[in-house]
N, C-alpha and C positions, 0 to 999 in steps of 0.2 A: 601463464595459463595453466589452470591445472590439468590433470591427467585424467580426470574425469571430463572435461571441459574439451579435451582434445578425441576423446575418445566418440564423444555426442559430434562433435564435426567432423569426424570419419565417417560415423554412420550414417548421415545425413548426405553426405558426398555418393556416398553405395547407395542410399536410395533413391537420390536422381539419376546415377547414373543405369543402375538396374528399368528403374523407369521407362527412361529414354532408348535405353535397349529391346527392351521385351514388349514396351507397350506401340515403340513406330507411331505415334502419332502424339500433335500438340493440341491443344491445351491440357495439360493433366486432369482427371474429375474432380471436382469438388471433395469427395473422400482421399485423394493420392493430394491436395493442395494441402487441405486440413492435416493429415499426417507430418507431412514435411512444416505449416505454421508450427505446429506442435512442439516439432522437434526445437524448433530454431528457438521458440519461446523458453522450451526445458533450460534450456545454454543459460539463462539468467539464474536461477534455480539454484544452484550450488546444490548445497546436501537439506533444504529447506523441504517439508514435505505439507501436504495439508492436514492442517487439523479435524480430526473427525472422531465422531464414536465408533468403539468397535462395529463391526457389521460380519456377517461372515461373508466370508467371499463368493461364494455359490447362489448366494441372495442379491449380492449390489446389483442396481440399474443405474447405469451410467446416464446422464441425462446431459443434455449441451444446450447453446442460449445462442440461437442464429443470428443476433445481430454483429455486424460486422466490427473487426477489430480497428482502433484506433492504432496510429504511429504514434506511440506513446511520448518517444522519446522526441520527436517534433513537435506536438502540441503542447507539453508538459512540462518547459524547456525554460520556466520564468527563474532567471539569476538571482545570485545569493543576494546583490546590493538591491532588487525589488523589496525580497522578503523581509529583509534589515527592516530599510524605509518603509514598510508598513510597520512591520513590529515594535519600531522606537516611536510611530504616528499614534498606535494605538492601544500600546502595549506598556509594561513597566519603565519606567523612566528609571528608576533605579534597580541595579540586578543582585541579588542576594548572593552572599561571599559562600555560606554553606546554608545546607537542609535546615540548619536550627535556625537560620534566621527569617525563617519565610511566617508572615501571620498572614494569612489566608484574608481574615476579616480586613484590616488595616492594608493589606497590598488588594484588596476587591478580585481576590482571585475564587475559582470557584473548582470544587476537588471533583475531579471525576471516578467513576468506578462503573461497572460491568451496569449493562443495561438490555433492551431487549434487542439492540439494533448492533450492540459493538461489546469487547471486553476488552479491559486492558491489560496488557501482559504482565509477566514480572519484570519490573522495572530496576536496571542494574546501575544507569546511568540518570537517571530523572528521576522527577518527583508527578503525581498526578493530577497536578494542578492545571488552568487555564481562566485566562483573562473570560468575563463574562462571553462577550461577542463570541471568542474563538471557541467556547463550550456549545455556546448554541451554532457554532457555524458545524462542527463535529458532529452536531442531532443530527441536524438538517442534510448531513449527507449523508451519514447510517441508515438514518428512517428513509430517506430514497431511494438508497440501496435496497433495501430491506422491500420495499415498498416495488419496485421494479422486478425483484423477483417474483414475489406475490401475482404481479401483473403478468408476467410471463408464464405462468404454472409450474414456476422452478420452486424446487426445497430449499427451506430456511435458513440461510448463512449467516452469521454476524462478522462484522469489519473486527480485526485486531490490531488495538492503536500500541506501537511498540516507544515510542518515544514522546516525551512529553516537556513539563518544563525543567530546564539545566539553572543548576546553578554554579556558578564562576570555579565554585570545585571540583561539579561535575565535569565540565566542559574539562580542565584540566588533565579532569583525573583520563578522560574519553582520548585525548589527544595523545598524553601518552599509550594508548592500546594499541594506538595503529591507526585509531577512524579519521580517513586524510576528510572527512564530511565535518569533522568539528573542530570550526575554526574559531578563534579567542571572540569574534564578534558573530556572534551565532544567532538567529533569531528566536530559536529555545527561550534563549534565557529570558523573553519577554513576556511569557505567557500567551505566546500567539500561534505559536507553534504545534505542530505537532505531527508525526508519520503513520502512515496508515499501512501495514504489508500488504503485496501483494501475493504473497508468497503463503499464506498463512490465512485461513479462515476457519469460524467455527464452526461447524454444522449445530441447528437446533433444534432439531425436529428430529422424531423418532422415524421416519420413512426409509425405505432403503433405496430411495433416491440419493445422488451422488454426483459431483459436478468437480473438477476438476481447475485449478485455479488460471489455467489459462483462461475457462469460458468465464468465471468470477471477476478476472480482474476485468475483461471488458465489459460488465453491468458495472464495474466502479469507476472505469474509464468515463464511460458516458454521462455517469453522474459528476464526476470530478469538470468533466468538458463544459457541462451548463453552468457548474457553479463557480465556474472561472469565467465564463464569458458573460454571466450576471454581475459579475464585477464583485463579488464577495471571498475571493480569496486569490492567491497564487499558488501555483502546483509548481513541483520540482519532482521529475520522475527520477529517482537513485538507482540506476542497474546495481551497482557496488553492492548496497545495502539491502534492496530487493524491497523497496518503498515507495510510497508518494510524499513527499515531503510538503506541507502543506500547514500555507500561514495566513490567517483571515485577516481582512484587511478593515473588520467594522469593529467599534467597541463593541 
């Protein structure tokens, strides 16, 4: 555990126990509950921060999204051999050795890039490719995203897809780094794949509105929740990585 990592569960320990002292009485308020979710949520975080445009400080309005947080790591919880078996169901039957050998047309893949709903990151280990279905199953969760905000009267954020399709080099080359998440039979490699952070969002909108990725990732929580129990994909929540790992199961 790191020292920062240990440092956030100190202070969390002092402020229950501060709490429990000075306040005498149970159930904490909704603002001492929220404080301490807060904290416990930072602890996945590492040194990951949110993406945003400058703002000055003396102007942000912090703004929050009352719906209730999911147990991520309970609901989210669908195993590598699910995501395989969809991905070798629906996905490339054969996995490209490197980058040069991928043709887009002839493997029916479809490239993705920045849109109004998501952007993709710089990509060190993948390529930005995906299998038709799993391109549209990627809309169809951003634009909900996007679209659930909207409904809420929250400011504009777009998904940041960090991982995309691997090839048998990439996986490789990924394995050697240390990521114990990429294993030789990865479902990357099929174009079905792909992660979404949680940790990381773009703000788009000029407002000096401001939301904080704990309140973000439960509007993607809830969106990820229906489009799992619609039967259109599997979710793998990664604390490690600070992702949703996430493989559609339709062509």
């Amino acid at each position: 555990m790191s020292r920062k990592n240990i440092a956030y569960i100190a202070i969390l320990v002092v402020l229950v126990l501060v709490m429990a002292l000075t306040c005498n009485r149970t159930p904490f308020t909704e603002a001492e509950e929220r404080e301490i979710e807060e904290m416990e949520f930072e602890l996945g975080f590492a040194d990951d921060v949110i993406d945003e445009p400058e703002i000055a400080l003396d102007s942000v309005h912090r703004v929050y999204y009352k719906g209730k947080k999911i147990s991520y790591a309970s609901v989210f919880n669908d195993i590598n051999d699910l995501h395989l078996e969809a991905a070798t169901s629906v996905g490339l039957k054969t996995i490209p050795d490197k980058r040069d050998n991928i043709d887009p047309e002839r493997l029916g893949l479809v490239k993705i890039s920045d849109t109004g709903s998501y952007v993709v990151a710089k990509l060190t280990h993948s390529v930005p490719y995906l299998t038709k279905g799993a391109a549209n199953e990627l809309n169809r969760i951003a634009d909900a995203f996007c679209a659930k905000l909207s409904e809420n009267g929250l400011p504009h954020y777009r998904l940041v897809v960090n991982s995309v399709l691997r090839t048998k080099e990439d996986v490789t080359r990924l394995r050697r780094s240390g990521n114990v998440n990429a294993t030789e039979n990865s479902a990357h490699s099929n174009g079905t794949t792909y992660d979404i952070s949680y940790t990381k969002f773009r703000k788009s909108d000029e407002s000096n509105d401001v939301m904080d990725p704990y309140d973000l990732t439960k509007v993607l929580g809830e969106v990820l929740r229906d489009e799992r129990a619609a039967g259109r994909c599997y979710v793998k929540y990664e604390r490690k990585q600070h992702c949703f790992h996430i493989t559609a199961r339709t062509k």
